[in-house]
KESEMI-886305 format. One record per residue: residue in one letter; residue number from 1; x, y, z of N, C-alpha, C in turn. Coordinates in pm, whole numbers, padded with zeros to 5 digits. Example, Ala and Ser with C-alpha at 12.3 -4.5 7.8 and 13.67 -1.06 7.14 Angstrom:
BEGIN
a,1,01319,-00569,00780,01230,-00450,00780,01320,-00330,00780 .
s,2,01285,-00225,00708,01367,-00106,00714,01290,00003,00787 .
//
This chain:
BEGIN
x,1,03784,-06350,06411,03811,-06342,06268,03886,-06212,06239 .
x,2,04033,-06239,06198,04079,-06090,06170,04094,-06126,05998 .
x,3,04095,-05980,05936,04179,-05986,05796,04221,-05876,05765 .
x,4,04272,-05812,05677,04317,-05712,05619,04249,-05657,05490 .
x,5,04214,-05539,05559,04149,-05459,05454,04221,-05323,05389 .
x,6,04177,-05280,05245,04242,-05134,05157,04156,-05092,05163 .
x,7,04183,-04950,05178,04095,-04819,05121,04189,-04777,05004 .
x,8,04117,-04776,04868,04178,-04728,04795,04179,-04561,04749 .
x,9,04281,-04480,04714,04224,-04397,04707,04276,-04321,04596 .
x,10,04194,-04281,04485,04185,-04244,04376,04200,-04067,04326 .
x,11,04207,-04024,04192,04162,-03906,04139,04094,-03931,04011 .
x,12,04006,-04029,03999,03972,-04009,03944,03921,-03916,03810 .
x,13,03979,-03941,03648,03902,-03850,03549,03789,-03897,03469 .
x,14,03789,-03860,03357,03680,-03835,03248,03638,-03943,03191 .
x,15,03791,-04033,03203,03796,-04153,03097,03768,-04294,03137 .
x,16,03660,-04348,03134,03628,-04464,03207,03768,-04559,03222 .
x,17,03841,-04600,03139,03916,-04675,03037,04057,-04662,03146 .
x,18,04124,-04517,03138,04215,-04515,03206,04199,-04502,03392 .
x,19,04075,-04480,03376,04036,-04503,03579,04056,-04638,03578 .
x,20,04019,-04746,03455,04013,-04840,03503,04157,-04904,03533 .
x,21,04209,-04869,03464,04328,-04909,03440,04468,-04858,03566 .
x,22,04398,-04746,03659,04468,-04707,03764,04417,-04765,03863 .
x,23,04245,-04778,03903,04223,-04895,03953,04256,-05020,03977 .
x,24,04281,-05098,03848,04311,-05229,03846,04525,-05201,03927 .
x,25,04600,-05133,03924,04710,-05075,03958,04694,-05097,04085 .
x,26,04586,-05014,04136,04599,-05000,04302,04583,-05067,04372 .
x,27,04480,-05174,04295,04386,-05321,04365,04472,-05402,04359 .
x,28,04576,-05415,04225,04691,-05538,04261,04801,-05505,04348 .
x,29,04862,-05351,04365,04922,-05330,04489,04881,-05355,04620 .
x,30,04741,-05336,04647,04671,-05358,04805,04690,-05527,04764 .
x,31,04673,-05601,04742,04678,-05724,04752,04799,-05807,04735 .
x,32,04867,-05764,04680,05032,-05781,04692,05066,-05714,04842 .
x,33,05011,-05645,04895,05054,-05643,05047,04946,-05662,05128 .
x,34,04854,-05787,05088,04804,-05857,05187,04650,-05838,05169 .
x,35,04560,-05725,05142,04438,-05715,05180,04409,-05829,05118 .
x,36,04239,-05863,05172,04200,-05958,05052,04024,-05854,05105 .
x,37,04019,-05776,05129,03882,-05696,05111,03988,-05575,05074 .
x,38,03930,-05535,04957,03995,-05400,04878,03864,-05300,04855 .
x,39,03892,-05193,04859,03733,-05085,04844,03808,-04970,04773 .
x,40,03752,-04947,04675,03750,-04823,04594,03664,-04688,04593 .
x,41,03695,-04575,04566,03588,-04474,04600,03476,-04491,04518 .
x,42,03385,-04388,04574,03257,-04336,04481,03323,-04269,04368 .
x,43,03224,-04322,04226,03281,-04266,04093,03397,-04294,04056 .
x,44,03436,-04400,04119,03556,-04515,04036,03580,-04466,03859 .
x,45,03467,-04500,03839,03438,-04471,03682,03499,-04368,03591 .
x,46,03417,-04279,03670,03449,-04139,03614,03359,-04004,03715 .
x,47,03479,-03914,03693,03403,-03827,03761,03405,-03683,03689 .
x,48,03276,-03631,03610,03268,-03574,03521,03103,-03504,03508 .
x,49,03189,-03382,03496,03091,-03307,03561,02958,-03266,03419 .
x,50,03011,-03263,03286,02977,-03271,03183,02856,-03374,03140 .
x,51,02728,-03329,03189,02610,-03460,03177,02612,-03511,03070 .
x,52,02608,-03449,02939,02596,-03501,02807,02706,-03584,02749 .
x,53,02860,-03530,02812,02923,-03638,02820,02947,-03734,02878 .
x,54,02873,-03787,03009,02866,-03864,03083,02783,-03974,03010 .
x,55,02636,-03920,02958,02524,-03993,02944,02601,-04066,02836 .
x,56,02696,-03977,02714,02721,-04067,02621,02837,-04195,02614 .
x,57,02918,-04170,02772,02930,-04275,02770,02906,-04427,02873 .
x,58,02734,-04343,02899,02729,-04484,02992,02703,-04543,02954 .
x,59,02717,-04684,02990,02677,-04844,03040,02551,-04902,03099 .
x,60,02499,-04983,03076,02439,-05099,03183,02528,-05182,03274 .
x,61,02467,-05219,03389,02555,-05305,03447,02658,-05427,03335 .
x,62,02534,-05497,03244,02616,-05552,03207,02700,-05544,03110 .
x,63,02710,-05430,03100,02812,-05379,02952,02914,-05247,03002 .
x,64,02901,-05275,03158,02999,-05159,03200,03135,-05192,03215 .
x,65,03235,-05131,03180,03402,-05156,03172,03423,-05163,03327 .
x,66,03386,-05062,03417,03420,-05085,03520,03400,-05225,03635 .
x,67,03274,-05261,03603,03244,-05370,03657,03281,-05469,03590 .
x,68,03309,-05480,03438,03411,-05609,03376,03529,-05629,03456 .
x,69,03559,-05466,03470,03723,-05533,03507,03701,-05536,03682 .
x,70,03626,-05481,03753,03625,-05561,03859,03667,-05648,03924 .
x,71,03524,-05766,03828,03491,-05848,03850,03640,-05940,03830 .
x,72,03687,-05928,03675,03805,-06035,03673,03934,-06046,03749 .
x,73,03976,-05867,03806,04048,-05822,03898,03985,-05957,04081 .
x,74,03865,-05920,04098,03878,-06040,04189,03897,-06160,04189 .
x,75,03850,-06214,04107,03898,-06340,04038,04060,-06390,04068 .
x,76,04123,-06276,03932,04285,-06288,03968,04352,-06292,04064 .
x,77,04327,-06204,04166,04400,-06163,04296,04290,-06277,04387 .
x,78,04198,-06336,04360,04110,-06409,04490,04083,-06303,04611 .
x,79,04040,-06201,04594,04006,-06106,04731,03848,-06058,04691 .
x,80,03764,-05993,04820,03655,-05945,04810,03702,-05814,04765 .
x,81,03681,-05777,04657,03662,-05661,04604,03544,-05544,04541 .
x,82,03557,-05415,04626,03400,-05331,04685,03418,-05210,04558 .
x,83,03405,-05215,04468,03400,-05080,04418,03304,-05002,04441 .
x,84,03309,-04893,04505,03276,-04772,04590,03132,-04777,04515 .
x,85,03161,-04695,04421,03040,-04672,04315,03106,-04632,04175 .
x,86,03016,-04648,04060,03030,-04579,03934,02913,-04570,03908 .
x,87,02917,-04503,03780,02742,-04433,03765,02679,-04553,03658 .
x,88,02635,-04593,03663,02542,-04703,03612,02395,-04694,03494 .
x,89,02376,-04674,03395,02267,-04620,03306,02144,-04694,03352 .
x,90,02057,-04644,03341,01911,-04716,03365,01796,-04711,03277 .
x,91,01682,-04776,03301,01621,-04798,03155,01559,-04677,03159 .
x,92,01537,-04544,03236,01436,-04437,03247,01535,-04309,03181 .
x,93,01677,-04347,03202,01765,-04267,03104,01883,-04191,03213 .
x,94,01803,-04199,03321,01905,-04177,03456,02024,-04255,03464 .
x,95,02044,-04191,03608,02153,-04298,03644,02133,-04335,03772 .
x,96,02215,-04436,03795,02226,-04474,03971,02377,-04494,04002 .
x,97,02415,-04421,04131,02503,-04428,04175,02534,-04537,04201 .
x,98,02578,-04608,04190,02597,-04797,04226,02713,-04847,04267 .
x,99,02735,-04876,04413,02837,-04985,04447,02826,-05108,04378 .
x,100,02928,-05177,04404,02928,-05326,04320,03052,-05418,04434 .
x,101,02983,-05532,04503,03096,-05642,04650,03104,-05724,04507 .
x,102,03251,-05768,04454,03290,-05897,04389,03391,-05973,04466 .
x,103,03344,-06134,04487,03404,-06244,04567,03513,-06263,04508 .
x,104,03581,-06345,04549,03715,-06430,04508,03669,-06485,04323 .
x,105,03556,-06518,04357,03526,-06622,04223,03518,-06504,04135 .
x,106,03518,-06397,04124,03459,-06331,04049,03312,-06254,04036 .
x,107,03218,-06334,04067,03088,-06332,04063,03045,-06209,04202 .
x,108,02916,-06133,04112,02864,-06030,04227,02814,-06126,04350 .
x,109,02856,-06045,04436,02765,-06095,04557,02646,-06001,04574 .
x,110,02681,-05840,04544,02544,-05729,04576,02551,-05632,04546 .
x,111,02481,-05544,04502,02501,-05419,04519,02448,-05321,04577 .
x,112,02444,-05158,04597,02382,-05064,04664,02363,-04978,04584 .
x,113,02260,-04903,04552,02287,-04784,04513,02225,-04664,04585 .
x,114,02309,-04570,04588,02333,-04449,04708,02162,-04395,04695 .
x,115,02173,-04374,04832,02033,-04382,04902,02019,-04179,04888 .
x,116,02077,-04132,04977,02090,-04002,04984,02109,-03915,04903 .
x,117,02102,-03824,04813,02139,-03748,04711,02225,-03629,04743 .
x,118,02310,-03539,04709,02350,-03459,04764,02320,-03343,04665 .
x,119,02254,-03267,04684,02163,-03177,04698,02214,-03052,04794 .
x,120,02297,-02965,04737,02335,-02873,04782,02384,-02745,04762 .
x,121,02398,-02631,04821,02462,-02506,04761,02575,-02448,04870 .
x,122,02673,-02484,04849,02801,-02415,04953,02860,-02271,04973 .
x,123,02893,-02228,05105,02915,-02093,05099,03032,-02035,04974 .
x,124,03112,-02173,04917,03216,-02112,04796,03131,-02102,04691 .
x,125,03045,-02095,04661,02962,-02078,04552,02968,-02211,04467 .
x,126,02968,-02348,04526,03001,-02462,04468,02801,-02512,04503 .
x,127,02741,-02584,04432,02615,-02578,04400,02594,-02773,04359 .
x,128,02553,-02848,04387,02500,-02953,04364,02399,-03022,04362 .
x,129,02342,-03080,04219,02211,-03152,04236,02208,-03269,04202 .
x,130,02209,-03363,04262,02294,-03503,04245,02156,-03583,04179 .
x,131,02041,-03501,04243,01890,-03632,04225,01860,-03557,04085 .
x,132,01910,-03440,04026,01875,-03410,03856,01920,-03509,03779 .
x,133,02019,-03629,03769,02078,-03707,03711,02071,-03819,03775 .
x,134,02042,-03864,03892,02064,-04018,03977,01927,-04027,03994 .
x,135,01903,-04176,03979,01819,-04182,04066,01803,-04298,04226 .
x,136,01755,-04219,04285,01824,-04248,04472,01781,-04404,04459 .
x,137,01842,-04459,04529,01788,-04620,04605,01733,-04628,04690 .
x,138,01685,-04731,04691,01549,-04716,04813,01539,-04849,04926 .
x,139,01683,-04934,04893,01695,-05028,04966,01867,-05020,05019 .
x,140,01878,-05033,05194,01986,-05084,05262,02028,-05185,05228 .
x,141,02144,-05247,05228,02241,-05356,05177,02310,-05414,05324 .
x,142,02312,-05522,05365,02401,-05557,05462,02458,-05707,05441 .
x,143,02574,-05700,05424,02628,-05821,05327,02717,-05939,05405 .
x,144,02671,-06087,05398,02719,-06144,05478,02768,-06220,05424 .
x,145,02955,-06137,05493,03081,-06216,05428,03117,-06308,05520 .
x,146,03227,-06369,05464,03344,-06520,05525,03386,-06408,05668 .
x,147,03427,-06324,05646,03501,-06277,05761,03408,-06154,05851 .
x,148,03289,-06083,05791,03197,-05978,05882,03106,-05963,05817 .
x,149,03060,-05926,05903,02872,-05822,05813,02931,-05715,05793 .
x,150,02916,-05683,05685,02954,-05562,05551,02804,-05454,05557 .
x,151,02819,-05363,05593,02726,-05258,05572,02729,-05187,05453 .
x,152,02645,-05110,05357,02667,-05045,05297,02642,-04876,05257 .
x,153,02694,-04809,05261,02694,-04669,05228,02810,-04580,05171 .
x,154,02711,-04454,05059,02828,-04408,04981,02779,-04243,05023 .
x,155,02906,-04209,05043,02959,-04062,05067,02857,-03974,05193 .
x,156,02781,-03867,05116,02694,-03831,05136,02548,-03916,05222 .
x,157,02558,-04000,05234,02492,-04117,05324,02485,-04064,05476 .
x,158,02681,-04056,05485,02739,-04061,05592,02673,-03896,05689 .
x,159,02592,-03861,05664,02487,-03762,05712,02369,-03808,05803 .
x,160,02342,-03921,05739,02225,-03978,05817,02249,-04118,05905 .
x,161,02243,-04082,06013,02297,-04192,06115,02173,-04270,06132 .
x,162,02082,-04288,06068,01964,-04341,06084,02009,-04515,06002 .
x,163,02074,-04451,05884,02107,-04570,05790,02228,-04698,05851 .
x,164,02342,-04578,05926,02405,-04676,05992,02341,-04709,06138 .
x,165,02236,-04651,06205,02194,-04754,06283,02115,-04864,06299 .
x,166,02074,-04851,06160,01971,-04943,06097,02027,-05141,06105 .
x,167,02134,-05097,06013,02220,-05187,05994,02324,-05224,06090 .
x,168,02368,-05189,06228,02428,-05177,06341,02321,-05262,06403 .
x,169,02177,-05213,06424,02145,-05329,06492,02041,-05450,06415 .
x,170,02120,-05466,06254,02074,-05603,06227,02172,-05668,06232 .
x,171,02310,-05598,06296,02445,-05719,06290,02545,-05629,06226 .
x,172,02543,-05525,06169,02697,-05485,06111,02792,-05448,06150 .
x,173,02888,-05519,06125,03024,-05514,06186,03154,-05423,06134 .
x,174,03087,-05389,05997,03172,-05294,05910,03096,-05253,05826 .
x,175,03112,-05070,05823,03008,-05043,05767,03124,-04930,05678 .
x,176,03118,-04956,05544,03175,-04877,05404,03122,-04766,05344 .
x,177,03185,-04678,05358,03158,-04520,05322,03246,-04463,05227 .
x,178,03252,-04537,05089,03338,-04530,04984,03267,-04344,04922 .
x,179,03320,-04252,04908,03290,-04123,04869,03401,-04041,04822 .
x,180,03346,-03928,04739,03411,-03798,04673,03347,-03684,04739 .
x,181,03419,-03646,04881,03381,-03579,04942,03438,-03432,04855 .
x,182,03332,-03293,04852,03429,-03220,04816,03527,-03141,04904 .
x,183,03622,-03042,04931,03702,-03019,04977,03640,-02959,05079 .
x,184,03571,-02831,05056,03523,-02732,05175,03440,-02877,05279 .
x,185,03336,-02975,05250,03293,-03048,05337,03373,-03117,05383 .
x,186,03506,-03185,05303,03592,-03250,05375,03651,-03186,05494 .
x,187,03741,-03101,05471,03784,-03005,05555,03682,-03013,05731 .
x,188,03579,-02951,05679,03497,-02936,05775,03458,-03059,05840 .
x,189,03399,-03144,05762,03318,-03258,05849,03380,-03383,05805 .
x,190,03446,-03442,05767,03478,-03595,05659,03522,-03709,05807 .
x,191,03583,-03640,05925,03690,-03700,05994,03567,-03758,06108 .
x,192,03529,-03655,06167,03452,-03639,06280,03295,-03710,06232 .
x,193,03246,-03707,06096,03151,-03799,06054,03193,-03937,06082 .
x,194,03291,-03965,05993,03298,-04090,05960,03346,-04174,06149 .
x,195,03414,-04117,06226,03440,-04117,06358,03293,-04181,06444 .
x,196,03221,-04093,06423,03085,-04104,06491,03020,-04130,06484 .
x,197,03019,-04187,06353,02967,-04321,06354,02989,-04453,06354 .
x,198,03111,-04438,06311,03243,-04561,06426,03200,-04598,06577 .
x,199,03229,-04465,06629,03162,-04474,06792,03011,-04489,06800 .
x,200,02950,-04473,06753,02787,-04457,06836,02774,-04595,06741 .
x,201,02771,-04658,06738,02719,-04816,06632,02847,-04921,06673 .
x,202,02944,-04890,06751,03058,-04971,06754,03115,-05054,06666 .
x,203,03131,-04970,06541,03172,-05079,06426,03277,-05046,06399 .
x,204,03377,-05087,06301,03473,-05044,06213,03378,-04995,06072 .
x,205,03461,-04909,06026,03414,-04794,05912,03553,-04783,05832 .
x,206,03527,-04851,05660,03613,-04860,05600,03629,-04719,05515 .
x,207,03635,-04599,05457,03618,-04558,05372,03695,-04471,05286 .
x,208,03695,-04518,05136,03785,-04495,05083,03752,-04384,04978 .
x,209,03834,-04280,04939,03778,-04175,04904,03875,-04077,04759 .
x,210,03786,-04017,04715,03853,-03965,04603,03940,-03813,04640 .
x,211,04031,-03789,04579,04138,-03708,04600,04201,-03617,04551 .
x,212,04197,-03475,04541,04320,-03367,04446,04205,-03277,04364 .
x,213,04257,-03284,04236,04194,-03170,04154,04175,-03276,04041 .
x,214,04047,-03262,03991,04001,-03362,03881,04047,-03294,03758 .
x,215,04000,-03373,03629,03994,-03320,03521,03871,-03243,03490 .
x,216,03784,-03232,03528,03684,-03187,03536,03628,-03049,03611 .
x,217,03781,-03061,03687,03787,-02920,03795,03751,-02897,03904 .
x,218,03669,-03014,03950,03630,-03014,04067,03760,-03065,04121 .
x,219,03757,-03059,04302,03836,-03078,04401,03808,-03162,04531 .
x,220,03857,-03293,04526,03792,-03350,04631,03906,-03381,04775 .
x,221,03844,-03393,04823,03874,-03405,05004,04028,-03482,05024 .
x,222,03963,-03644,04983,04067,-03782,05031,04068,-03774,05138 .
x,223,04167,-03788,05189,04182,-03898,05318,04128,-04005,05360 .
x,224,04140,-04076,05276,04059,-04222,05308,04112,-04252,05431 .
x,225,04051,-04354,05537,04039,-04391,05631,03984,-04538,05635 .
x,226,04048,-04597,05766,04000,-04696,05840,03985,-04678,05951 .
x,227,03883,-04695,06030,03855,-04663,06196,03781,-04756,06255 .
x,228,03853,-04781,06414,03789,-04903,06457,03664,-04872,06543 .
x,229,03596,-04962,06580,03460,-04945,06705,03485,-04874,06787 .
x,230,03634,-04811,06872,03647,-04725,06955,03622,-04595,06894 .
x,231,03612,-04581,06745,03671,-04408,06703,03787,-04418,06656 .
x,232,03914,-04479,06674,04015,-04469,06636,04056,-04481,06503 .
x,233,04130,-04370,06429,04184,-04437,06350,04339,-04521,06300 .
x,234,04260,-04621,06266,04388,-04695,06233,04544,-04673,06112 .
x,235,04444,-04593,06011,04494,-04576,05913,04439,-04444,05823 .
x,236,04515,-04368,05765,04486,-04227,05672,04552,-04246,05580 .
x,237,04513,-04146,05505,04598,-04091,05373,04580,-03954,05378 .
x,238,04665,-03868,05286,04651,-03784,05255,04543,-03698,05174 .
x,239,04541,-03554,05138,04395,-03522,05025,04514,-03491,04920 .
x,240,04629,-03552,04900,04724,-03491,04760,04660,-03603,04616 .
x,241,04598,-03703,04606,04626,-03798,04490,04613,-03975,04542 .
x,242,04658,-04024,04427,04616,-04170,04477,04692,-04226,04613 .
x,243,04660,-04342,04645,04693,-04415,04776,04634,-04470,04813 .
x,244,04720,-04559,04881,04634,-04704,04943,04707,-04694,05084 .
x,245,04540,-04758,05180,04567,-04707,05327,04540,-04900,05358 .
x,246,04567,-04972,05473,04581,-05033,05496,04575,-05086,05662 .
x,247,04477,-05140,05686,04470,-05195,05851,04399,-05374,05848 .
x,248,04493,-05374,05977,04416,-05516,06022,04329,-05485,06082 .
x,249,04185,-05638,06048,04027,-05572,06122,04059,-05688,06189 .
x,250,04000,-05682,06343,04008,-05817,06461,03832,-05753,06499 .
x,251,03761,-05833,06416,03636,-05800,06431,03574,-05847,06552 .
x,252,03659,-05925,06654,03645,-05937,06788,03616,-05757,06869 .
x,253,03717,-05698,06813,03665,-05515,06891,03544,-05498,06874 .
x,254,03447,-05539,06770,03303,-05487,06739,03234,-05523,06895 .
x,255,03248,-05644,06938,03180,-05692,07011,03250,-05626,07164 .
x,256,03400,-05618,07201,03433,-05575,07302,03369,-05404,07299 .
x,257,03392,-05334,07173,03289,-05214,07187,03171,-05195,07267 .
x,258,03079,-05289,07214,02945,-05290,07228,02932,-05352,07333 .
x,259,03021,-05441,07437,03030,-05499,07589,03032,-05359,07651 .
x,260,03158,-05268,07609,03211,-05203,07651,03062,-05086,07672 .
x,261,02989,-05037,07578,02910,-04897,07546,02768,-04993,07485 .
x,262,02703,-05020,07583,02582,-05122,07466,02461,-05059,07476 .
x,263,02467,-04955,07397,02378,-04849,07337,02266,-04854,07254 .
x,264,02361,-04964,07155,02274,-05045,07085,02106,-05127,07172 .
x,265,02221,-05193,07333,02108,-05263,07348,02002,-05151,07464 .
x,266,02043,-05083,07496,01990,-04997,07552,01886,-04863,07526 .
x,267,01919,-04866,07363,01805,-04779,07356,01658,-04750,07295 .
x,268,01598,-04685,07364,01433,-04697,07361,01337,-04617,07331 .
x,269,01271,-04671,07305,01124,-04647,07216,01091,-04504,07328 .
x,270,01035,-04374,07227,01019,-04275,07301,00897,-04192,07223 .
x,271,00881,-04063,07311,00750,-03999,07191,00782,-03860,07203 .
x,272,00766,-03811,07092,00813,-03613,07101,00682,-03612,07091 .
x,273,00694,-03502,07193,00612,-03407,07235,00659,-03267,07212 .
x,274,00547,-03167,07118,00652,-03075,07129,00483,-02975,07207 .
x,275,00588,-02857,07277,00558,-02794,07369,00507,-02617,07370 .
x,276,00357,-02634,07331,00359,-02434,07276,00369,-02344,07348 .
x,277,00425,-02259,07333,00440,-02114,07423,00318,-02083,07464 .
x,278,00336,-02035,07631,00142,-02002,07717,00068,-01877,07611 .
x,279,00007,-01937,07561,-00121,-01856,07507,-00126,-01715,07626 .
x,280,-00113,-01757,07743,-00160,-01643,07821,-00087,-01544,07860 .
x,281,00063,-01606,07850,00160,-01503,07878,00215,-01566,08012 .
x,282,00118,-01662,08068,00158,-01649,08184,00335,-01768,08204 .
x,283,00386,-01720,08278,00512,-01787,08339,00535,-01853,08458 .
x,284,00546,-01987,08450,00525,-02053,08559,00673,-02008,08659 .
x,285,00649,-01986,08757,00726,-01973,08898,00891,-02015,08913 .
//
């Protein structure tokens, strides 16, 4: 089964309305040259750093602009279309980071919402508390399409290889890491993450990512990517602004991978032991 998949890749601002509207742009270009699985970053929506203006203008799923136009965007074009995430209102007053898979018909097939929080303080004096405003998910997603098993994960996920091996050995064949990496982590880790876990799970890893200098002032990474079960990548972009990256998946490699390195089936149940320094001093020989 091969097909063609987009990483879309965005800069997302402030304004739900006009993301959507550069979105819906990018999704009918990737599909005018062929994809019919299109993926958008994390915070499609908006990315805005301003809580009080955020809260006032969220949504419920079912009254969110972003997932309206989604949804009819797949419809029109007939492709599986993944929006990364947007922030989603909830009845406790939070939010959830929330992917959203829409089919050809239109209609959801599933969603995720980001498991991991990012929770951090960087040596540039850049500071994040993602779980003060989200609240985390507590369930893996592994989605079974016409053409692969669809894994799911957003950004910051891509830290814990526990999640993609989870889903690696219930069958995933492609596992999506739609994120707004920021720059100093991009720089540093974005390539060699998303890589290695390509290699150690033998999958393809779609992920499409946000890009440049926001309205909001923050600065994110980009380079969206596609990479196959070897590590390789097939396809990049730049960290300047929008773009669409583009590869054929021959989801036959998942399996020559895993012939090739079967790690998966090879590895085993073990026990830590951890080991205290001799009370006595003494040093064995």
């Amino acid at each position: 089964m091969t097909f063609k998949a987009a990483a879309i890749q965005m800069c997302s601002g402030v304004d739900p309305a006009r993301n959507a509207e550069a979105m819906a742009r990018l999704v009918q270009d990737a599909a005018a040259k062929g994809a019919t699985y299109v993926q958008t970053p994390e915070m499609t929506g908006a990315l805005q750093r301003d809580r009080a203006a955020m809260k006032a203008a969220l949504r419920d799923e079912s009254n969110d602009l972003i997932v309206a136009a989604a949804s009819g965007l797949a419809a029109e074009l007939g492709i599986h279309l993944h929006v990364g995430s947007t922030a989603i209102g909830l009845a406790d007053g939070k939010m959830a980071n929330r992917g959203f898979l829409f089919g050809p018909d239109g209609k959801k097939i599933a969603h995720y919402d980001k498991i991991h929080m990012f929770d951090v303080d960087l040596d540039n004096g850049e500071s994040w508390r993602e779980s003060s405003a989200y609240t985390p998910g507590g369930t893996a997603r592994l989605v079974n399409l016409p053409f692969a098993k669809l894994g799911c994960a957003i950004c910051y996920d891509v830290r814990f290889p526990e999640l993609f091996r989870a889903q690696a050995a219930a069958g995933a064949q492609v596992m999506s890491v739609p994120a707004a990496f920021t720059r100093q982590t991009g720089e540093a880790h974005w390539e060699i993450l998303l890589r290695a876990r390509a290699i150690e799970n033998g999958m393809f890893v779609i992920a499409a990512a946000q890009a440049g200098v926001h309205e909001d002032g923050r600065e994110t990474f980009g380079h969206s990517m596609i990479i196959d079960p070897w590590g390789r990548v097939l396809a990049s972009a730049d960290g300047t602004g929008e773009g669409i990256v583009l590869a054929d998946i021959d989801i036959a490699a998942v399996a020559n991978a895993r012939a090739k390195i079967p790690n998966l089936k090879n590895g085993r149940a073990f026990l830590l032991e951890e080991v205290p320094s001799s009370a006595s001093g003494d040093v064995a020989a």
